[in-house]
PATI-909488 format. One line per 5 residues: number of its first residue (from 1); for each residue z, y, x of N, C-alpha, C. Coordinates in Angstrom, 3 decimals. Atoms other than C-alpha are relative to their C-alpha. Layout:
# residues N
NUM = Z:Y:X:Z:Y:X:Z:Y:X; ...
END
This chain:
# residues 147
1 = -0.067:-0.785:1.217:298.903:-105.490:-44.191:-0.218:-0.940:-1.189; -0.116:0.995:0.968:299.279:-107.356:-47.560:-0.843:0.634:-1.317; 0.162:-0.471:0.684:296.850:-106.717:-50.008:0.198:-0.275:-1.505; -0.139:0.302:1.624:297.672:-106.639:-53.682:-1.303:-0.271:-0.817; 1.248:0.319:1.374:295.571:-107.735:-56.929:-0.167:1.478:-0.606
6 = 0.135:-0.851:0.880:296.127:-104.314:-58.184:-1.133:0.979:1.294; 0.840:-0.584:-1.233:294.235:-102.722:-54.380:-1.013:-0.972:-0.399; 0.882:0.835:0.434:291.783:-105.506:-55.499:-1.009:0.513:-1.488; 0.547:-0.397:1.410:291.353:-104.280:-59.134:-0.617:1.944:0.283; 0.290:-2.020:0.303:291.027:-100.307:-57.780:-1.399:0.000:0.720
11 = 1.168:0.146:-0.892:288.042:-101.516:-55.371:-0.887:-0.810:-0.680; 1.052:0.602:1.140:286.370:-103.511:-58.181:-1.577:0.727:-0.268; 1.689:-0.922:0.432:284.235:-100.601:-59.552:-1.019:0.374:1.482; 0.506:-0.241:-1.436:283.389:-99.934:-55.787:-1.259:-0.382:-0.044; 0.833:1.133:0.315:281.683:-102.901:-55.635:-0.888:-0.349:-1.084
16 = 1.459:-0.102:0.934:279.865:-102.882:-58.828:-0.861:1.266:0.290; 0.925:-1.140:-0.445:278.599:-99.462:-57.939:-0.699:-0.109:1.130; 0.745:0.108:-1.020:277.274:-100.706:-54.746:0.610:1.147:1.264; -0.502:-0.988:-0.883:279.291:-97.676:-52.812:1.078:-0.897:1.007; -1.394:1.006:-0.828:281.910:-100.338:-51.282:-0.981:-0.169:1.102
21 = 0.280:0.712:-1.260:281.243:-100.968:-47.410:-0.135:-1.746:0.145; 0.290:1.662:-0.195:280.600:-104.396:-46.425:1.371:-0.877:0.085; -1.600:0.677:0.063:284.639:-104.952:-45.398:-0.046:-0.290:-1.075; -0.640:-0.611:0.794:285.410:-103.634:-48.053:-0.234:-1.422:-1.247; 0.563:0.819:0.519:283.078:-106.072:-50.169:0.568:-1.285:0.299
26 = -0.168:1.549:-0.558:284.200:-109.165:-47.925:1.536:-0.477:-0.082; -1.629:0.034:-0.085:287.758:-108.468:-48.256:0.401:-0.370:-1.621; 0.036:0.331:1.118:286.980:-108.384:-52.370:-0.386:-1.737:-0.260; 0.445:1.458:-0.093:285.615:-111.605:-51.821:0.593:-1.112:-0.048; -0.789:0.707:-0.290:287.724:-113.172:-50.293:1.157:-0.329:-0.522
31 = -0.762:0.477:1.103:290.255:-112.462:-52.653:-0.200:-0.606:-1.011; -0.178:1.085:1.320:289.105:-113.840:-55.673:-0.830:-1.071:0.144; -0.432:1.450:-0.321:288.127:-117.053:-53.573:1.105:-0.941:-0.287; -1.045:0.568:0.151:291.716:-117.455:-54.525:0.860:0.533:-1.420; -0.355:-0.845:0.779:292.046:-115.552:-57.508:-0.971:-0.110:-1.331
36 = 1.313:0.645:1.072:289.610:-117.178:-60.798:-0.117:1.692:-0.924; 0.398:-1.182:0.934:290.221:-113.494:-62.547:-0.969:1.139:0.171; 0.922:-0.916:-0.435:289.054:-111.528:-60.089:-1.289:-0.329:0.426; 1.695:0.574:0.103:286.245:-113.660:-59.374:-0.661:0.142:-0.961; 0.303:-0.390:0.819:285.568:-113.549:-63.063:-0.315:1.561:-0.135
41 = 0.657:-1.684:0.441:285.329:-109.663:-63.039:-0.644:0.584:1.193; 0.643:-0.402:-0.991:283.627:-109.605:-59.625:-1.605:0.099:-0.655; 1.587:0.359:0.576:280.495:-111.369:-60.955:-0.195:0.522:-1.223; 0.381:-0.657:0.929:280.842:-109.600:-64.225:-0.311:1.344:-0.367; 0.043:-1.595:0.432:278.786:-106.519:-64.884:0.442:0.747:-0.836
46 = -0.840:-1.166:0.762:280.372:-103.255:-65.617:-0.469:0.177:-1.364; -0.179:-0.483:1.181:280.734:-102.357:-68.976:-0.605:1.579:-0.399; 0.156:-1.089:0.627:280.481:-98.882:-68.534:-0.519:1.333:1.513; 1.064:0.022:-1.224:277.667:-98.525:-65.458:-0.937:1.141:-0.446; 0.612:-1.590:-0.129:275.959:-94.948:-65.290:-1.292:-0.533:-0.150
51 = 1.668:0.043:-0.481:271.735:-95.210:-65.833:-0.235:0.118:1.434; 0.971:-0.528:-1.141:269.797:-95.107:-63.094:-0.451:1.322:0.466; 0.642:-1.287:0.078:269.168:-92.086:-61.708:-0.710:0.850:1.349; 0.737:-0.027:-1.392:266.470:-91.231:-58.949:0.455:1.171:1.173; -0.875:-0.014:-0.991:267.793:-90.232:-55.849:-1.192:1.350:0.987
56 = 0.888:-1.010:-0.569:264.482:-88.248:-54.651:-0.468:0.735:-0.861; 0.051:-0.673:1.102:264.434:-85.715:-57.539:-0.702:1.394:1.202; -0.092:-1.266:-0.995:262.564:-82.352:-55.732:0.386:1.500:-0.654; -0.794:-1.491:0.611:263.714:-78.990:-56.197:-0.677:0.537:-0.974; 0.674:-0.602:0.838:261.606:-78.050:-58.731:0.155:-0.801:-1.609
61 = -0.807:0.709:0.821:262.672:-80.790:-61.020:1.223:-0.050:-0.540; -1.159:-0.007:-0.165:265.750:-80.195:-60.260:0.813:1.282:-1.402; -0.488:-1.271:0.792:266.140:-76.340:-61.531:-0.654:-0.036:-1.143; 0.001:-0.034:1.062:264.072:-77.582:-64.695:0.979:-0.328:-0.773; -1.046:0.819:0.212:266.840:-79.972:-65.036:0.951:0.908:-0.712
66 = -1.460:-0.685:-0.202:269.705:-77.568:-64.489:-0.426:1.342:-1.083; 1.014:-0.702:0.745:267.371:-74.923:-66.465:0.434:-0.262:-1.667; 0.188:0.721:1.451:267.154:-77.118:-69.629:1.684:-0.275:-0.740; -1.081:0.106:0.110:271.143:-77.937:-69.592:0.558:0.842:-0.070; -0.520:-1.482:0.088:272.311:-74.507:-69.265:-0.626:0.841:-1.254
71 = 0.222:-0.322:1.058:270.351:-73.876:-72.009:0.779:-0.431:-1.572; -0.928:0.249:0.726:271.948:-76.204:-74.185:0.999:0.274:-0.403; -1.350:-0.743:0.656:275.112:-75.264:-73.555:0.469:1.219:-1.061; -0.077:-1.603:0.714:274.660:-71.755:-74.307:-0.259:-0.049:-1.333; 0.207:0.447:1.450:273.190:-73.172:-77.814:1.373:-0.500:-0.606
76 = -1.256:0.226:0.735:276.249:-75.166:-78.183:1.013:0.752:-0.193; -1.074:-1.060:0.446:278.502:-72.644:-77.762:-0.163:1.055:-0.841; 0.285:-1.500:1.070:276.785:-70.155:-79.665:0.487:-0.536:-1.295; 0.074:0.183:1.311:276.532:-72.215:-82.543:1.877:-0.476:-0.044; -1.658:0.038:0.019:280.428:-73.521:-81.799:0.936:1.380:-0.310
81 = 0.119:-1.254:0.170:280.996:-69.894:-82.023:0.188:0.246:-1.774; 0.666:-0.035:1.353:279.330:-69.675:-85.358:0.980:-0.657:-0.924; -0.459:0.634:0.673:280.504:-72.391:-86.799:1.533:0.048:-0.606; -1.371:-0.243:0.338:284.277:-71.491:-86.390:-0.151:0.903:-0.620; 0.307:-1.172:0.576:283.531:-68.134:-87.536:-0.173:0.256:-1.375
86 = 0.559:0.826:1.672:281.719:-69.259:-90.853:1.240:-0.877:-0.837; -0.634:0.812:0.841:284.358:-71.895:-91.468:1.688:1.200:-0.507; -0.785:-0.590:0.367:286.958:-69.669:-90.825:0.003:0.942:-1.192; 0.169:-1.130:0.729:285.713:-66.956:-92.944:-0.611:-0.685:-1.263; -0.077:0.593:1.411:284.953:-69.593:-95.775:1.527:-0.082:-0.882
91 = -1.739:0.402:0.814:288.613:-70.592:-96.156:0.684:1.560:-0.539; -0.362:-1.102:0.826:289.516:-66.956:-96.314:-0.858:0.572:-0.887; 0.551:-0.253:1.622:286.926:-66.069:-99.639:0.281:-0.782:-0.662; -0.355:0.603:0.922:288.352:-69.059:-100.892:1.494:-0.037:-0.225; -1.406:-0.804:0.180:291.936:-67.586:-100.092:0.232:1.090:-1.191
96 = 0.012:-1.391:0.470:290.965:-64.095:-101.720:-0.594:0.130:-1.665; 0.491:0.310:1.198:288.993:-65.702:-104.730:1.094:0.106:-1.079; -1.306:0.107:1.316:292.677:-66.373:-106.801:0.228:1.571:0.595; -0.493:-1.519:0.100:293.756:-62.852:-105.496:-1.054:0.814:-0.653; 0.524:-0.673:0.767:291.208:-61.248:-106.484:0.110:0.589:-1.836
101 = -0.008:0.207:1.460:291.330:-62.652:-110.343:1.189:0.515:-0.372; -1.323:-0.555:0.667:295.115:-62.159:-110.166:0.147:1.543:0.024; -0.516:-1.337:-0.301:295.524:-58.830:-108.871:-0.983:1.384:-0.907; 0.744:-0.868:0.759:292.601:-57.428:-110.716:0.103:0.153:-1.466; -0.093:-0.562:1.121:293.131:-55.299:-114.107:-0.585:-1.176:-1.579
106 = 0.614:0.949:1.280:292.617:-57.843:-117.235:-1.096:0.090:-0.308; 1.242:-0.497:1.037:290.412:-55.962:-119.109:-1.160:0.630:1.071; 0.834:-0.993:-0.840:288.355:-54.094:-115.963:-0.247:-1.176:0.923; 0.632:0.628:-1.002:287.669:-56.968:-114.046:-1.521:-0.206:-0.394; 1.263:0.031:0.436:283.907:-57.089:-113.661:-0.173:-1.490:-0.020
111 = 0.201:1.404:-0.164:282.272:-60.411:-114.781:-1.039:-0.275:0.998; 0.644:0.418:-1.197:280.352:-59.958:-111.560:0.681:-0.718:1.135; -0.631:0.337:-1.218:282.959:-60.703:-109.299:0.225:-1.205:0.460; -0.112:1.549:-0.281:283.674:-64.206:-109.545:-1.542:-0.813:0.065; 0.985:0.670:0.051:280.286:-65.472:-109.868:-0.889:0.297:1.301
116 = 0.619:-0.355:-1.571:279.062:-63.296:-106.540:0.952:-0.643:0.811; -0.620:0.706:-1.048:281.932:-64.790:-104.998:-0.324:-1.624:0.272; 0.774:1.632:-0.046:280.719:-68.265:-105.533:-1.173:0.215:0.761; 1.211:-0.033:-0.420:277.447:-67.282:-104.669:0.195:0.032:1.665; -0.541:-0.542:-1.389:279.133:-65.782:-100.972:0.565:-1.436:0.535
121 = -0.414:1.048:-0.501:281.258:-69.159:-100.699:-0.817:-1.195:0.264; 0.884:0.702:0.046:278.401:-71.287:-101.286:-0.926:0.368:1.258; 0.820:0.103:-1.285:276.227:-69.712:-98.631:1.078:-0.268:0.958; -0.719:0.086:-1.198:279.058:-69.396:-96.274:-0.091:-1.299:0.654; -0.140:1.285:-0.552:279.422:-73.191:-96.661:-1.001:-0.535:0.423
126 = 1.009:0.376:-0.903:276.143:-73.799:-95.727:-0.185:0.149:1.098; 0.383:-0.672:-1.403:275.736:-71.626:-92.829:0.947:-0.762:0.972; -0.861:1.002:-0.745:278.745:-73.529:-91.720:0.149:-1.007:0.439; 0.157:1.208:-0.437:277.724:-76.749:-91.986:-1.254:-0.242:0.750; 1.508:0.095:-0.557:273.889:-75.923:-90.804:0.529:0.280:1.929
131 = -0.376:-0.413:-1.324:276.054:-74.433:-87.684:0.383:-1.195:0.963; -0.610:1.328:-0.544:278.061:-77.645:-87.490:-0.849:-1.093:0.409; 1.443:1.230:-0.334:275.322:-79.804:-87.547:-1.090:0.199:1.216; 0.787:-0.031:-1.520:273.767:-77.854:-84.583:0.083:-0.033:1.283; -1.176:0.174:-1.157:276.706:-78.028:-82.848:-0.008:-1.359:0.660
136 = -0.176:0.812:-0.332:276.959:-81.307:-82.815:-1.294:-0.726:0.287; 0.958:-0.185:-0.274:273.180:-81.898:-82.370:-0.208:0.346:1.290; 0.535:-0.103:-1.163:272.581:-80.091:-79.324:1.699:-0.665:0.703; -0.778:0.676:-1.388:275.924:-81.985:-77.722:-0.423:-1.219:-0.147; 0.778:1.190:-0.323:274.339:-85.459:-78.092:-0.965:0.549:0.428
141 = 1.071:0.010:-0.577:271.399:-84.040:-76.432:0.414:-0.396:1.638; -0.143:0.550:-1.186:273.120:-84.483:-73.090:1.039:-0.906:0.281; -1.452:0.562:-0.052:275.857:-86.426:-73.918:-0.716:-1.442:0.778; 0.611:1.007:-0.201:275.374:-89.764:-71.801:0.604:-1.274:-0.486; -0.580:1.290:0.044:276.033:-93.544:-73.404:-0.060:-0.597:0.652
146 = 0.165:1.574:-0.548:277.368:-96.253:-71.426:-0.458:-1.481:-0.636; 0.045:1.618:0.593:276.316:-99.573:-71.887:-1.268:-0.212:-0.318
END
């Protein structure tokens, strides 16, 4: 059987992960004995190598774990939720703001209307961005970086 550099390059991460069998390992080996690139990226650690993560976790750890993450989500989506909701419903008071002025009577428009509508667009945009910001907040809470 003839193995390629590219069957070489797919068994790479194997091998940095430590999951590669011993062939498997000796057969990597052996290729880039003859091969300076893949030797170069044999001996060079991964880039983009998972934490550590303990292997004897007990069940009670576990469902805090799974507990604490399921919580999140449900935060993120709520507030993802929210947030569209809010933004959406900003752009339309700032749709309805010129209709309003146009469509309303010259002389009978109240001089309340435009100034509560500011007041309405202004919170909206907050609530929107306080949403956005919690959105994106609780998803770096589990988000994981390599490297």
């Amino acid at each position: 059987m003839n193995v390629t550099r590219d069957v070489i390059l797919d068994l790479l991460p194997l091998c940095h992960a430590g999951e590669a069998s011993d062939d498997t390992r000796d057969l990597v080996a052996a290729f880039a004995a003859g091969d300076p690139e893949i030797a170069r990226l044999l001996d060079a650690a991964p880039a983009t190598a998972l934490p550590d993560t303990p292997d004897d976790l007990d069940k009670e750890t576990e469902m805090k774990m799974l507990e604490k993450t399921k919580s999140y989500l449900k935060w993120q989506t709520i507030l993802l939720g929210g947030a569209t909701f809010l933004t959406f419903g900003l752009v339309l008071l700032l749709a309805l703001i010129p209709a309003i002025l146009i469509f309303a009577p010259a002389g009978d428009a109240p001089g309340w209307v435009f100034p509560a509508a500011l007041v309405v667009v202004l919170v909206a945009g907050l609530l929107a961005a306080a949403a956005w910001s919690g959105y994106f907040m609780f998803r770096g809470l589990y988000r994981v970086d390599a490297g």
